[in-house]
N, C-alpha and C positions, 0 to 999 in steps of 0.2 A: 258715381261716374267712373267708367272705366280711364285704368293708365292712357291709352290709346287717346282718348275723348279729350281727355285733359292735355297732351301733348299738342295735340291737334290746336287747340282752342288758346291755351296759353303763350304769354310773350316773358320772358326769360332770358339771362346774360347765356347760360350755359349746361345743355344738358348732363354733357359729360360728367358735371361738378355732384351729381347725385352721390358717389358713395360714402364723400366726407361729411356731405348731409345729416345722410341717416348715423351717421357716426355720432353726430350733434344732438338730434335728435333722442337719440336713444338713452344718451345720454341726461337730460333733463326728463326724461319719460323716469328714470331708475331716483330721481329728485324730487318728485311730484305724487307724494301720495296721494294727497285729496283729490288731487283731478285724477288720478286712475281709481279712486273710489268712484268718482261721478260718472267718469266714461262704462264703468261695470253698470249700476244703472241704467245710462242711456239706451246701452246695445242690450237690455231686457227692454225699458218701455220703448225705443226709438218713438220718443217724444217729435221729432222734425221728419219723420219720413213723408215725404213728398215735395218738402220744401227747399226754396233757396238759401242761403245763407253769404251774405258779403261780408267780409272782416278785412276792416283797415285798424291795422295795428304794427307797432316796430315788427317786422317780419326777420325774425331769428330764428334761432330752437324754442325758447317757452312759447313763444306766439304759434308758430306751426306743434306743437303739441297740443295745444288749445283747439287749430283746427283740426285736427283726429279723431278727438274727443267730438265734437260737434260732429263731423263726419260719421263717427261710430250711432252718434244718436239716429242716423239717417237719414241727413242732411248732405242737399248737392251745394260743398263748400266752393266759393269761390274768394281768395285773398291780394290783400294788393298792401304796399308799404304805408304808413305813416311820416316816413322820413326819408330822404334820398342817400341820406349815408348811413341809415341803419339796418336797409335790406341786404341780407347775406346771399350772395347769388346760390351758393350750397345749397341752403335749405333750400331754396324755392326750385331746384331739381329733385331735391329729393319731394317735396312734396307731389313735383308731376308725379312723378312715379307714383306716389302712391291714392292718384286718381281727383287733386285737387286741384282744381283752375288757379293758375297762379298769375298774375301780370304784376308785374317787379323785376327793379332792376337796382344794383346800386351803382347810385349819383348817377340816372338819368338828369337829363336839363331839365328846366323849371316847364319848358312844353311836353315832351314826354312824359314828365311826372305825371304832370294832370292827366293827359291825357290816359295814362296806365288807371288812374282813379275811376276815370269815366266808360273803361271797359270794362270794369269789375262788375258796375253798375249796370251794366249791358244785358244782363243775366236777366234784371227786373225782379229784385229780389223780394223773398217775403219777411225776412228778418234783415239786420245787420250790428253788426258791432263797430262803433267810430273809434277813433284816437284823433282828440282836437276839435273834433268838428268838419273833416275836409269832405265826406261822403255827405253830410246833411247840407254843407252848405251847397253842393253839386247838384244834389234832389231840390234845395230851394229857389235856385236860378235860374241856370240854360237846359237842367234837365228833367225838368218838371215830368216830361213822360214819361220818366224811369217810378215814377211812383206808385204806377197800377197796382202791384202786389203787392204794397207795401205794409205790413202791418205792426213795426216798431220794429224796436231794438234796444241796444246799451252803449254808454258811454265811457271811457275810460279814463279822461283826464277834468284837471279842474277849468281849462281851459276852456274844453270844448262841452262842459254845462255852462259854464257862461255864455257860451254860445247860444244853445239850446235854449235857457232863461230868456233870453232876449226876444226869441223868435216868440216862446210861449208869450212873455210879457204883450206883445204888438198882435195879438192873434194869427200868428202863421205858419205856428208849429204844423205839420200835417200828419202829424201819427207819433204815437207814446214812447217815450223815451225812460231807459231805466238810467238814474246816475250812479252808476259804479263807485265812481272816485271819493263821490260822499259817504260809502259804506265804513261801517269803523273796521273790519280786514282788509279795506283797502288801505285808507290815508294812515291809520296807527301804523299798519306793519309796511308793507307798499312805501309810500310817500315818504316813511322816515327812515326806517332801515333800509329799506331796499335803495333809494335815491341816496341816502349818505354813505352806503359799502360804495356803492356801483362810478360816483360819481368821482371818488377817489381813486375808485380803479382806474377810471378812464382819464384822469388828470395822470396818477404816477406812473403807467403804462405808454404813455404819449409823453411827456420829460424828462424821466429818468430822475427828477431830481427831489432832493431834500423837502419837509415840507416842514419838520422840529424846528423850535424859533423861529420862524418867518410869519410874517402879518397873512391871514387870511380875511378877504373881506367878504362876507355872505348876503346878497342884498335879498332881504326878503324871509320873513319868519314864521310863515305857517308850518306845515310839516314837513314839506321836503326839506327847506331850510334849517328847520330843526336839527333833522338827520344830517346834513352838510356840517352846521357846525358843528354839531356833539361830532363827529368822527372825525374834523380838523384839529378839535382839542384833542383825542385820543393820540393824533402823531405829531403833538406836542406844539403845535402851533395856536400864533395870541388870534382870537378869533377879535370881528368887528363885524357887528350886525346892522343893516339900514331898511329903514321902514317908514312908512306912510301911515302906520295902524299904530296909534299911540297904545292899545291895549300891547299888542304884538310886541311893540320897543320896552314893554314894561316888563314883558314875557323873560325879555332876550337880557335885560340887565338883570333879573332874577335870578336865570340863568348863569349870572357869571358872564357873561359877555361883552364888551363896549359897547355901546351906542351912538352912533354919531351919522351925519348926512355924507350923503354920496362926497361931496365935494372934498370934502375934509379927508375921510376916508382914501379918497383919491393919491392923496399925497401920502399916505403910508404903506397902500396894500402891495404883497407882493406876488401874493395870487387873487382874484376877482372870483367871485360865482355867481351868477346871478338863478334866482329862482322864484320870480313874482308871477311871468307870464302876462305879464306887460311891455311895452315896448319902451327904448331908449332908454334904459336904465342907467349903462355911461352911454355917456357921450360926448363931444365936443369940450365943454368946458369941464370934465376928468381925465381926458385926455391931454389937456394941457399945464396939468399937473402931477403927473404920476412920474413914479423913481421910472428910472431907465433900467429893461428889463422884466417889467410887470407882467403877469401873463393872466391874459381874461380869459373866462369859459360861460358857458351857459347851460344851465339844468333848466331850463323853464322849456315851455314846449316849441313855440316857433324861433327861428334866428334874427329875430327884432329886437332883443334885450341887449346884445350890444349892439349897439352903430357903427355898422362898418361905413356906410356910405362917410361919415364926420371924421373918421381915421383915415379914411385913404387920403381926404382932402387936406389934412394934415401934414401928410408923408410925401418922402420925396424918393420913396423906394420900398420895394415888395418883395419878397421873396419867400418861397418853402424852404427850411432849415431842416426840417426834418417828417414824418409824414404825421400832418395832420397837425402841424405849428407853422401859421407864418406870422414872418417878422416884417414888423412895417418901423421904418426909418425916420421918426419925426425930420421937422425941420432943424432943429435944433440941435440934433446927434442923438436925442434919447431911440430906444428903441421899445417897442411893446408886442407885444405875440399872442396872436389867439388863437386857439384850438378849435379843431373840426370846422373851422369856419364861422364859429356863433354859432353852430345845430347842437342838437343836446349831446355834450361831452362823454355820457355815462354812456352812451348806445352805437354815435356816428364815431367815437374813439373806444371803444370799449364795448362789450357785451353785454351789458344792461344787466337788470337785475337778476340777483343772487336767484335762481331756479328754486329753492324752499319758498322765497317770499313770492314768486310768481305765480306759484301754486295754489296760494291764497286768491291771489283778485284772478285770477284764471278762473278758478271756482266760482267764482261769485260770477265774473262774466257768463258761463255757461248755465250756474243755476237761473242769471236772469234773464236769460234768453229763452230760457224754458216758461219763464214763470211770463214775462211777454207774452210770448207764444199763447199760453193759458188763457191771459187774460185781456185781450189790447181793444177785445169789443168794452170792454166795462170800464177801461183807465181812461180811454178818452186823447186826444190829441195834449199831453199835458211831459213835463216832465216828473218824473216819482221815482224817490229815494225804493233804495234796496228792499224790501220786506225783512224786518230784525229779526223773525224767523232763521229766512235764508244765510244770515249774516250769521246769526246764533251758530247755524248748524255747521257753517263751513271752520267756525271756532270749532268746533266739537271734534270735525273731524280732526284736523290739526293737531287736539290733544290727543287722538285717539293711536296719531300714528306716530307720535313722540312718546307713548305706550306712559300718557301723567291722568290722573283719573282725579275728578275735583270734586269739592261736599255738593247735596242737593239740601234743599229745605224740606223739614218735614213740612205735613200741616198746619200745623200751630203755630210754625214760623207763618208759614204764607197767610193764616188766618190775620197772626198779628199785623203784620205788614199791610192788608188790606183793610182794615176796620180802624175806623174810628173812635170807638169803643174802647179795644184793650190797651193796658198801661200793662 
């Protein structure tokens, strides 16, 4: 699509803001080997030429790199946010410019928002890529007409395959979904490095403050969790883990870590994380025992994990302290503070993930979107993990451009390895 076209078409905070964009931009472009390996490919096969492409994703620099790349394959991209406070109005100028349908704003209202979701969709896409679930669950309700073209896509979070699971589970998935999130260069590198740098960033960039010696409480121990702790013990803090998954609690004492139930935990943490991607994780009766001063956040994907509606009903005063901390005033005199709102800390207070590790599940978004593309007569309305293949090869690259070269097997290994036979 022409710049002009895309101007025309798109809704945006601010043209003007293009040049800091491409500043952004170009930057994580000079970060991103693999995907500039993939995009050299594309623009030889242009795999998407003629096609639509929707991408709901945190709209930053890695994500608008991501769509280039798609765009370069020869695809008419169209993007829209995943979060109200993670869209950077920058990049979504620069992208006009550089001929991509954009509708994003940051912190639109909760009507606007959707609404921005649902003219992405307008397009009648034939691919798309989610974060969450917020596009599939639009195709599954009030817009069921957006569906005509529709012929899959990929997922980004663990969220939003549980979503997807669900729909398969009842039969009402309506076109093939790839899940990203469960690829092992996604959740190894992604979910754990990338969520435990990032999520620190955006806590010690929004307080300013100390995080050595002080209790950090991590609720939730799959991999992002992982990543949160392992980098709280790095800046010297007593981590405490809480969990529903007796494996997962077993994990986290292994680990070195406490164990113990939200309630309890309550009363010693001095910073909160939460990372399950479930809702109400504190709430109410943690709120009524936490030190004065405690500050929550949340790494999980929607702002349901902490309970703001149970805090304000608590509090006899609000206020913004500073941007992107407010402090609510118990009854009592204690005070408790949370970040970005409840939205995810590392993106709506911070820039999300480290541009090397984005480059990873980037990759893998765009090889699966090809590999969709390929194949979505054969998969069937169903959801399906990454092909190991794909996953292999986007390792491959990774080592390729960190210039580390690793052993192969001869034959006689692989013979052994598969036969029953040799000893």
């Amino acid at each position: 699509m022409s710049s002009n076209a895309a101007k025309e078409r798109s809704i945006i905070a601010d043209p003007s803001l293009a040049p800091n964009g491409h500043l952004k931009i170009d930057w994580v472009n000079a970060h991103m080997p693999v995907l500039n390996r993939i995009r050299e490919q594309f623009e030889k096969e242009r795999p998407f030429d003629g096609l639509k492409v929707t991408i709901s994703l945190h709209l930053e620099a890695k994500t608008a790199y991501l769509a280039k790349v798609i765009q370069a394959g020869g695809a008419d991209v169209t993007i829209t946010g995943s979060n109200p406070l993670s869209t950077q109005d920058d990049v979504c100028a620069a992208l006009v410019e550089d001929g991509i349908t954009v509708f994003a704003k940051y912190n639109p209202g909760p009507e606007e928002y959707k609404e921005l979701l649902i003219k992405s969709l307008e397009s009648k896409p034939d691919l798309i890529i989610d974060d969450g679930g917020d596009l599939v669950t639009i195709l599954h309700s009030e817009r069921r007409d957006l569906l005509a073209n529709l012929r899959g896509g990929a997922e980004e979070t663990t969220t939003g395959i549980l979503r997807l699971k669900a729909l398969e589970k009842e039969g009402k998935l309506q076109f093939p979904m790839v899940a990203v999130n469960d690829a092992f260069c996604k959740y190894l590198f992604d979910n754990r490095y990338g969520t435990g740098q990032s999520v620190w960033d955006g806590i010690n960039r929004t307080t300013n403050l100390v995080v050595a010696g002080k209790t950090v409480v991590v609720a939730g121990y799959g991999w992002c969790g992982k990543g949160v702790a392992m980098r709280a013990k790095g800046l010297g803090a007593n981590v405490v883990v809480t969990e529903v998954d007796a494996i997962k609690a077993v994990e986290a004492y292994m680990d070195g870590f406490k164990v113990m139930p939200m309630v309890e935990a309550a009363k010693i943490g001095d910073y909160f994380v939460t990372v399950t991607g479930n809702r109400d994780i504190i709430r109410g009766e943690h709120y009524d025992v936490m030190k004065d001063g405690a500050i929550l956040s949340n790494a999980g994907h929607f702002d349901v994990e902490v309970n703001k509606p149970e805090l304000e009903a608590r509090s006899v005063a609000k206020r913004t302290v500073r941007h992107n901390i407010e402090e609510y005033q118990l009854k009592d005199g204690r005070k408790v503070y949370v970040l970005a709102e409840g939205r995810l800390v590392n993106l709506a207070a911070g820039d999300g993930h480290p541009a090397e590790i984005m480059d990873m599940t980037f990759a893998l978004q765009a090889m699966s979107l090809k590999y969709v593309n390929d194949n979505y007569k054969n998969i069937g309305n169903r959801v399906v993990n990454v092909p190991y293949e794909l996953d292999e090869q986007v390792a491959r690259f990774k080592l390729a451009s960190l210039g580390i070269s690793i052993d192969t097997l001869s034959a006689e290994q692989k013979a052994y390895l598969e036969s029953w036979q040799e000893h």
